[in-house]
C-alpha positions as CSV (number, residue, x, y, z in Angstrom):
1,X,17.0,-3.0,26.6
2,X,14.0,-4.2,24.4
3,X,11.1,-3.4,27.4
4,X,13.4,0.0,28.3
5,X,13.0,1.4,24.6
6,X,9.3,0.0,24.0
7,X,8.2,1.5,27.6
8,X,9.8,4.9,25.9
9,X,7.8,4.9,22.8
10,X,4.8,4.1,24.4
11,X,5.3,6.6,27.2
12,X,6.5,9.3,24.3
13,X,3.2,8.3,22.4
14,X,1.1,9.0,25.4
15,X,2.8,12.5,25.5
16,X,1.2,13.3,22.3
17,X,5.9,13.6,20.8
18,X,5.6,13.0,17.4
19,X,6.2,8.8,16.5
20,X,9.7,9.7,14.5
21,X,10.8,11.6,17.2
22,X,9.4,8.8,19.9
23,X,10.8,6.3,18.1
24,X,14.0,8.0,18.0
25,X,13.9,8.9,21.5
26,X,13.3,5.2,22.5
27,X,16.0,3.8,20.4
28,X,18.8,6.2,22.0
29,X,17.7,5.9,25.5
30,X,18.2,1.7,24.7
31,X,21.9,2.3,23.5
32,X,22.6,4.1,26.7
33,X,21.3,0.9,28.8
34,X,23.1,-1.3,26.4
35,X,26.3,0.5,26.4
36,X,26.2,0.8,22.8
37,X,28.6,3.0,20.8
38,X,26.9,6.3,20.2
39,X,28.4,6.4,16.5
40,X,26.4,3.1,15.9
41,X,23.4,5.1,15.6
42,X,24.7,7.3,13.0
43,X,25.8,4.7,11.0
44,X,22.8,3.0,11.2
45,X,20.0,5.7,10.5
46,X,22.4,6.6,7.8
47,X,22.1,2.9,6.4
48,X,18.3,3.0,6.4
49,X,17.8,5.7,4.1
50,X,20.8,4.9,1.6
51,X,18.8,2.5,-0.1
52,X,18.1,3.1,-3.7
53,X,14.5,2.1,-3.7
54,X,13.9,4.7,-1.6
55,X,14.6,7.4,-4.2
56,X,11.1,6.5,-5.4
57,X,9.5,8.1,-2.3
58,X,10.3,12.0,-2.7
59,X,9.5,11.7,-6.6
60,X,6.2,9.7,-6.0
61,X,5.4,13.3,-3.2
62,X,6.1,15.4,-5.9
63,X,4.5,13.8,-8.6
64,X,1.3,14.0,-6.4
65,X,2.0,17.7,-5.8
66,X,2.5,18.6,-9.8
67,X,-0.8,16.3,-10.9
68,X,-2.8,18.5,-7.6
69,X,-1.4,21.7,-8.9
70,X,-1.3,21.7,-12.5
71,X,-5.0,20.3,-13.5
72,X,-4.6,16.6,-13.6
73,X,-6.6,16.1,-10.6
74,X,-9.4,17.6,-12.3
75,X,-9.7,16.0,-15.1
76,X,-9.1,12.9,-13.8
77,X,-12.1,14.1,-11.3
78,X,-14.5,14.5,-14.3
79,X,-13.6,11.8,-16.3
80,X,-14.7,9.3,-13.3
81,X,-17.6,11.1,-12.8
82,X,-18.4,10.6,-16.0
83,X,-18.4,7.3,-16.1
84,X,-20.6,6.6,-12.9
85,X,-21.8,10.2,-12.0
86,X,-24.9,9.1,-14.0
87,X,-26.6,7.3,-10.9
88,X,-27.8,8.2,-7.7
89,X,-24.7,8.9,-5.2
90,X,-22.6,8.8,-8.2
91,X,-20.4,11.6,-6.6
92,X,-19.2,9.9,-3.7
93,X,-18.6,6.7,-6.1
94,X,-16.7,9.3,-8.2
95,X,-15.3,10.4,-5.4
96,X,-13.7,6.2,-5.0
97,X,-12.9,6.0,-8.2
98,X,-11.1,9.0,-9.3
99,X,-8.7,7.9,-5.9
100,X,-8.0,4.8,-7.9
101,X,-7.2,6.6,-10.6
102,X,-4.9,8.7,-9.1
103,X,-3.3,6.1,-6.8
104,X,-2.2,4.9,-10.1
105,X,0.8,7.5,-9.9
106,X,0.4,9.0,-6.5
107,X,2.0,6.5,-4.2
108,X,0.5,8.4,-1.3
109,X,-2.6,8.0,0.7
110,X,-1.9,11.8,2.4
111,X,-1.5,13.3,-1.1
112,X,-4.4,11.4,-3.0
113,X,-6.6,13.1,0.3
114,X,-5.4,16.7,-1.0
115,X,-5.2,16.4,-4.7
116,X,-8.5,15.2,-5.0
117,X,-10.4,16.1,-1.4
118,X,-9.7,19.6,-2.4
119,X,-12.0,19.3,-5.7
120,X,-14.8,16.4,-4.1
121,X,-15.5,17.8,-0.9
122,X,-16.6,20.8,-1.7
123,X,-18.2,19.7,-4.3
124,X,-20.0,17.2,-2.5
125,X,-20.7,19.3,0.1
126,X,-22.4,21.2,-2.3
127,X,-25.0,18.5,-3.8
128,X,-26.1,18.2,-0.1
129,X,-24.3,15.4,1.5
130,X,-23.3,16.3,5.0
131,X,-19.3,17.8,5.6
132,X,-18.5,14.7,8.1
133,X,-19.8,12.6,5.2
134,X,-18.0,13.6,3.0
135,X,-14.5,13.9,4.8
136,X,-14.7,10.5,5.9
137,X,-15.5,9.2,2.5
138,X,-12.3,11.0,1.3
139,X,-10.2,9.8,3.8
140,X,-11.5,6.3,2.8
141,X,-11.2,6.1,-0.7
142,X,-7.8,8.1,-0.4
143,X,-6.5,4.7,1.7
144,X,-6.2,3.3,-1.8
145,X,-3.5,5.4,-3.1
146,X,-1.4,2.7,-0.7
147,X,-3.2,-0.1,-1.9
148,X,-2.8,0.6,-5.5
149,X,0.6,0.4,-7.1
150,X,2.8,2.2,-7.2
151,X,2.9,2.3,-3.2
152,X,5.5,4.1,-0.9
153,X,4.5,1.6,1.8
154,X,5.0,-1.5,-0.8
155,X,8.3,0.5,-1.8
156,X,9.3,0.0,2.3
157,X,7.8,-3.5,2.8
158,X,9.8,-5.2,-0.1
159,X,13.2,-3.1,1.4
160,X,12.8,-4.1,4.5
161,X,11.3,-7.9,3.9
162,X,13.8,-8.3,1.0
163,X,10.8,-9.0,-1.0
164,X,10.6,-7.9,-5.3
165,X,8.8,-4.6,-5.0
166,X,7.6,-5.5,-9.2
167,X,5.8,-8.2,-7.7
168,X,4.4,-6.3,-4.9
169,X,3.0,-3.7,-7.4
170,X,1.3,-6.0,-9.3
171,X,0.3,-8.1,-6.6
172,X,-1.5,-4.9,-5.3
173,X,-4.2,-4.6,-8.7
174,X,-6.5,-7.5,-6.8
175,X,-6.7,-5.8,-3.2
176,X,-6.9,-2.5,-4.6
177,X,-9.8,-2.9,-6.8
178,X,-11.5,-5.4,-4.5
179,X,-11.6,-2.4,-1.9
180,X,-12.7,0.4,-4.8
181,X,-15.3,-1.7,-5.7
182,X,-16.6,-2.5,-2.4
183,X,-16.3,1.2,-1.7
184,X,-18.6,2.1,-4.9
185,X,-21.2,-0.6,-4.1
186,X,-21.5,0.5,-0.2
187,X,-21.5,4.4,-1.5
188,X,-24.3,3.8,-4.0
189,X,-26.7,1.8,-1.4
190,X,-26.5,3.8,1.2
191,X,-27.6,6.8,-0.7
192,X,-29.8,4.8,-2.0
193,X,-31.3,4.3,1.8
194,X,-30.7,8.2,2.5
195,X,-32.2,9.3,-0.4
196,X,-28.7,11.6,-1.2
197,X,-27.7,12.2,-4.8
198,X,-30.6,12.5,-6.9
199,X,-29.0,15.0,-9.2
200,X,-25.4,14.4,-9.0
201,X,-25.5,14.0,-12.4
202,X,-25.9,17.4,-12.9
203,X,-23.3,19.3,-14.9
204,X,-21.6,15.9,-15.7
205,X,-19.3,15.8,-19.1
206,X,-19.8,12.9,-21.8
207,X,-17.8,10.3,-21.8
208,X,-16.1,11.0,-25.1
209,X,-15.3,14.8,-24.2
210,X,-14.4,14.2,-20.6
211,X,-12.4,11.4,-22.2
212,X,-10.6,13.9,-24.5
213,X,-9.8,16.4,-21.6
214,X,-8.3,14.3,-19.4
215,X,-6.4,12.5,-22.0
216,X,-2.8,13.2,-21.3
217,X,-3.8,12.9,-17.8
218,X,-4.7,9.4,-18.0
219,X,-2.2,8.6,-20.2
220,X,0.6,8.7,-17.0
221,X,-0.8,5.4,-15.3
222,X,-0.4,4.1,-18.4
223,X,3.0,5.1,-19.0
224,X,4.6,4.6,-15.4
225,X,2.6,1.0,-14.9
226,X,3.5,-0.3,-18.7
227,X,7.0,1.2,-18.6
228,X,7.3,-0.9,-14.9
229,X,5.7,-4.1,-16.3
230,X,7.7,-3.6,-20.0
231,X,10.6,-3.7,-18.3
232,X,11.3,-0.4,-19.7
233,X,12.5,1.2,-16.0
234,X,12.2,0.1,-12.5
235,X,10.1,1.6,-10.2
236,X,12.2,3.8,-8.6
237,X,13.1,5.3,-12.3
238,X,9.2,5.1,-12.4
239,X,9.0,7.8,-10.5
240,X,11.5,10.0,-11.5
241,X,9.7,9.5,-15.1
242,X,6.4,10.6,-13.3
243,X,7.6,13.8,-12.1
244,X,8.8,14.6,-15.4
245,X,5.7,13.6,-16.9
246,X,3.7,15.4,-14.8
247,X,5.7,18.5,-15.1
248,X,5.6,19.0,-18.7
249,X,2.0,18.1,-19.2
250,X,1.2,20.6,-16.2
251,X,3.4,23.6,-17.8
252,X,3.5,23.0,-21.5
253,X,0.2,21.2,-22.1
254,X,-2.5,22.2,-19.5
255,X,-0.2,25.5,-18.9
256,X,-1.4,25.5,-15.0
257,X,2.0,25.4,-13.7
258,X,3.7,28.5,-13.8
259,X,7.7,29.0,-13.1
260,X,6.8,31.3,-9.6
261,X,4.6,27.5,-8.3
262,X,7.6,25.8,-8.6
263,X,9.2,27.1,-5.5
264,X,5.9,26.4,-3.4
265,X,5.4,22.6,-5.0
266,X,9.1,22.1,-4.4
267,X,9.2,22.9,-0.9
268,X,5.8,21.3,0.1
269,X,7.6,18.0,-1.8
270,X,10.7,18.4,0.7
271,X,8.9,18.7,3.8
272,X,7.2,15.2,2.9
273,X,9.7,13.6,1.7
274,X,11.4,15.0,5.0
275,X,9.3,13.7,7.1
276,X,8.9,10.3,5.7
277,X,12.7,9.9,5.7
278,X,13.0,11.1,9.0
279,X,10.8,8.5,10.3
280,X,12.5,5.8,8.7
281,X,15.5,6.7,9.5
282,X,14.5,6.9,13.5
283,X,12.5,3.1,12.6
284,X,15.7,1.8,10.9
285,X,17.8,1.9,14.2
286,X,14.9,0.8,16.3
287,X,14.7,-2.5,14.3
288,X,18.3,-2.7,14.3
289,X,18.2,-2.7,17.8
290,X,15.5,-5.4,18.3
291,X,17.2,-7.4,16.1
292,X,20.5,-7.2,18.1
293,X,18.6,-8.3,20.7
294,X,17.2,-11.3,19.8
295,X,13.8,-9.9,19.5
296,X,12.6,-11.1,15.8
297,X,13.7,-14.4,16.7
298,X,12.3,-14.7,20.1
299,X,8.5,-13.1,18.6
300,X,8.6,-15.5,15.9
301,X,9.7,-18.4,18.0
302,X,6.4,-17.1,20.1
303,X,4.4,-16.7,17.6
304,X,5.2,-20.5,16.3
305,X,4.5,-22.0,19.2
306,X,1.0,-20.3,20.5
307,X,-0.4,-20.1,16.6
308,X,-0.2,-23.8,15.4
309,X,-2.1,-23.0,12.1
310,X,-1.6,-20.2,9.3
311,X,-5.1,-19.3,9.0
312,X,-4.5,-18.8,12.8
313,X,-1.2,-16.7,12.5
314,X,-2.8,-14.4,10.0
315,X,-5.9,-13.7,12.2
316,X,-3.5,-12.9,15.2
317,X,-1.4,-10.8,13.1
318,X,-4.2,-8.8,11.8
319,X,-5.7,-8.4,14.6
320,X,-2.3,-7.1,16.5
321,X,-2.0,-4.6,13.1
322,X,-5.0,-3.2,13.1
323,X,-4.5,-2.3,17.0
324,X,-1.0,-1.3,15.9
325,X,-1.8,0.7,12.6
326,X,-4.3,2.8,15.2
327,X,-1.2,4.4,17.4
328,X,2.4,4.1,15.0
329,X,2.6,5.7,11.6
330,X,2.5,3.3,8.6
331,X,6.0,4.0,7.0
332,X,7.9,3.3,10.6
333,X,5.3,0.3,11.3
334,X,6.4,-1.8,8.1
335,X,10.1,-0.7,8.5
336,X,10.0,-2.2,12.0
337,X,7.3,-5.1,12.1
338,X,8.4,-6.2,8.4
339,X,11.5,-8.2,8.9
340,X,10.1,-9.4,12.3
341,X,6.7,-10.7,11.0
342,X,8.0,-11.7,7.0
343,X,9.9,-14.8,8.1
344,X,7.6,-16.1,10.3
345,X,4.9,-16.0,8.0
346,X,7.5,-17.5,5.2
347,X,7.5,-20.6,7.8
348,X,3.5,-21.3,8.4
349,X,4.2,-21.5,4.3
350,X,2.5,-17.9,3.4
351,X,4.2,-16.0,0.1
352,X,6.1,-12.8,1.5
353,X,4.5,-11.2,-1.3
354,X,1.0,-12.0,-0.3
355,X,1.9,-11.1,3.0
356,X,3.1,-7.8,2.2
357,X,-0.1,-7.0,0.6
358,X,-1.9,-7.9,3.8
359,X,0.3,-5.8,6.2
360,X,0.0,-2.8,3.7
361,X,-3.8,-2.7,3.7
362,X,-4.6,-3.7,7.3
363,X,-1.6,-0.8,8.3
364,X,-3.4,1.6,5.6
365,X,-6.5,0.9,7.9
366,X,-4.4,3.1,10.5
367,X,-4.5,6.0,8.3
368,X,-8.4,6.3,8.7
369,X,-9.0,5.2,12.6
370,X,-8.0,7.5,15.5
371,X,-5.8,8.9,17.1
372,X,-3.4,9.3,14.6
373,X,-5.2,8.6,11.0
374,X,-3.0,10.5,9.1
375,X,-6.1,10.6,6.0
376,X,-8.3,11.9,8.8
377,X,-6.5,14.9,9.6
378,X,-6.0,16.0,6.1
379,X,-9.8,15.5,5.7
380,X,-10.9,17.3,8.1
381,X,-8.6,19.8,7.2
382,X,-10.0,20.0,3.7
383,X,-13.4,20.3,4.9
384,X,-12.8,22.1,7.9
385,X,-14.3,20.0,11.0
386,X,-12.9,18.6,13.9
387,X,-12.0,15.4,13.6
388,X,-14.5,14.2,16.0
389,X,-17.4,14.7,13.7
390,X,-15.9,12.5,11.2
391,X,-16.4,9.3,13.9
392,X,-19.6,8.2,13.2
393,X,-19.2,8.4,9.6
394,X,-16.2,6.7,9.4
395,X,-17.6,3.2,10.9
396,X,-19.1,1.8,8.1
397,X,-16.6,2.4,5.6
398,X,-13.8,0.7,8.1
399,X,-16.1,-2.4,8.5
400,X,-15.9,-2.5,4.6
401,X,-12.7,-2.3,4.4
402,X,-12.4,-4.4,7.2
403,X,-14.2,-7.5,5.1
404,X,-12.4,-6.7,2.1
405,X,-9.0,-7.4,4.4
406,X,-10.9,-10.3,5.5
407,X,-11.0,-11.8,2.0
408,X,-7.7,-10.6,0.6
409,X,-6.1,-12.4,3.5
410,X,-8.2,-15.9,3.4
411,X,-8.0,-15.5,-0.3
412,X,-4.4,-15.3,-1.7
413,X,-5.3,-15.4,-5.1
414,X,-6.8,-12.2,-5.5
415,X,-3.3,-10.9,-5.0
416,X,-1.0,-13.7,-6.5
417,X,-3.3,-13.9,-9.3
418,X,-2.2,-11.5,-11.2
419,X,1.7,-11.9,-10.0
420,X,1.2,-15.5,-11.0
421,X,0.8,-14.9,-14.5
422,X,3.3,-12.5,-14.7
423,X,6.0,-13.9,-13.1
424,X,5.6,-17.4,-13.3
């Protein structure tokens, strides 16, 4: 049954069928060689969504899609710049950091790409950096609105790994400002060796006034990440508080949000939330499946006896998730591969927290590397190039992110760290 439904996906990949539906495909077409009750799989995709964590995902889209539409984006976009615009190739480091900013609330790699591709990439365009330059820096720096709590991926890891989804959020502070940083640095010394951005300081606010502009704005991290950490409301409440948020400073204070954009913000939110519910759903019964058969137990038996050492079993892992991350979606990856791979690293002694954080980045590496980089196709769509042109681009800031993953996973501190002293 296992090799019947994994041939299936593959084979559906290779058709270019969307992963939820291969996925779903794959997980049928093993109940019919298994003889399995077709009201099993009913029950069981209904099982994976009814989760109340999950809540968090459709308000965390919408959030995303009332900061894009009703002028946080931009403010957030000139308050970064006017903290590093100043230097040479301080765009594209604005460009890093204002997706840091925004992750802060977002929860989404694909929306951080829009909200804030659709105000950079022009604009970058503009102070002369090449289009496939600056699409590929987007769909970089937009990685960390997955990295950076709050997280729909971290949302799913700690649901499916059992694993406290507080502690995954803060545990996600060290990774995701290792990887900003590393971002900046590589951003400002290669334009440095290009010779790009000599006057991206041009037009750039003061601190103080872009400060003042984009105060509300920046005053929702503050509120959903202290309200989490206050123990003031969980994170799925977190988000419902963000949409509320976001919506009154959007239609009362910035007054960018009219009643007639509701319809069009709602209904880009649904189809979102949609299709990331569709996909777990489809996932859910395919783990289900796996685990019927014996399949966790049998990897991680595998896994035990071949990788002797942790350091070991976290380089094999990696490695198999970046290769995985390149062909399955992220969402129905972790709901899949989580309770699979969590226990086994639990018994070469690593935290499932500090695990979590290294399936979420390595899998977030997927959204930026072909075929399917979900980041990339929203890029290019934003700055309106095939997605081939991004490719040569897109190497170096992989291989940074790449060494970053290298050191959040060899280094477990810059992720417990902060959990640590939280928590403990």
């Amino acid at each position: 049954m296992s090799m019947t439904m994994v041939i299936t996906m593959m084979v559906c990949f290779a058709l270019s069928i969307s992963v939820a539906v291969s996925i779903g495909l794959a997980a049928l077409l093993g109940m019919q060689v298994s003889n399995a009750h077709m009201l099993i799989s009913v029950k069981e995709m209904f099982n994976s969504i009814n989760k109340f964590p999950l809540a968090a995902i459709p308000f965390f889209i919408l959030a995303g899609n009332l900061m894009e539409t009703g002028g946080i984006s931009r403010r957030l976009v000139e308050f970064a710049k006017s903290i590093v615009g100043g230097v040479q190739g301080g765009l594209p480091m604005t460009c890093v950091l204002t997706c840091m900013i925004f992750a802060a609330v977002s929860g989404s790699s694909v929306a951080t790409t829009f909200a804030i591709g659709a105000i950079l990439i022009p604009a970058l365009i503009n102070h002369g950096y090449p289009t496939n330059y600056a699409a590929a820096l987007q769909a970089t720096s937009a990685e960390l609105g997955v990295v950076i709590p709050p997280s729909i991926p971290m949302i799913l890891y700690g649901v499916a790994a059992e694993v406290s989804i507080g502690e995954l959020f803060i545990a996600g502070f060290g990774p995701g400002i290792l990887i900003g940083c590393a971002l900046m640095f590589w951003v400002w010394a290669y334009c440095k060796f290009k010779g790009w951005g000599k006057n991206d300081g041009d037009g750039r606010l003061s601190f103080g006034r872009a400060t003042w502009q984009a105060g509300w704005a920046l005053m929702m991290p503050v509120i959903i990440l202290g309200g989490i950490y206050g123990g003031i409301f969980t994170p799925t409440e977190a988000s419902a508080v963000a949409v509320f948020y976001a919506l009154i400073v959007g239609m009362v204070i910035y007054r960018e949000i009219r009643v007639r954009d509701l319809y069009a913000i709602l209904r880009k939110s649904v189809i979102s939330s949609a299709v990331i519910m569709f996909i777990i759903a489809n996932a859910g019964l395919f783990a289900f499946l796996l685990t019927r058969a014996g399949v966790p137990g049998a990897i991680g038996h595998w896994l035990e006896q071949v990788l002797q050492s942790p350091a070991l079993f976290l380089l094999g892992v990696n490695a198999a998730l970046f290769v995985i991350g390149m062909f399955i979606e992220t969402s129905a990856a972790i709901i899949v591969l989580a309770p699979i791979l969590a226990p086994v690293a639990i018994h070469f002694g690593v935290d499932p927290v500090h695990f979590g954080l290294i399936m979420v980045v390595n899998l977030a590496l997927g959204m930026i590397t072909p075929p399917f980089g979900v980041n990339l196709f929203a890029a290019c769509t934003v700055a309106r190039i095939s997605l081939d042109r991004i490719i040569t681009q897109l190497v170096p800031f992989v291989i940074v992110v790449l060494c970053c993953l290298a050191v959040i996973t060899y280094v477990p501190v810059i992720a417990l760290g902060l959990r640590d002293l939280v928590y403990k």
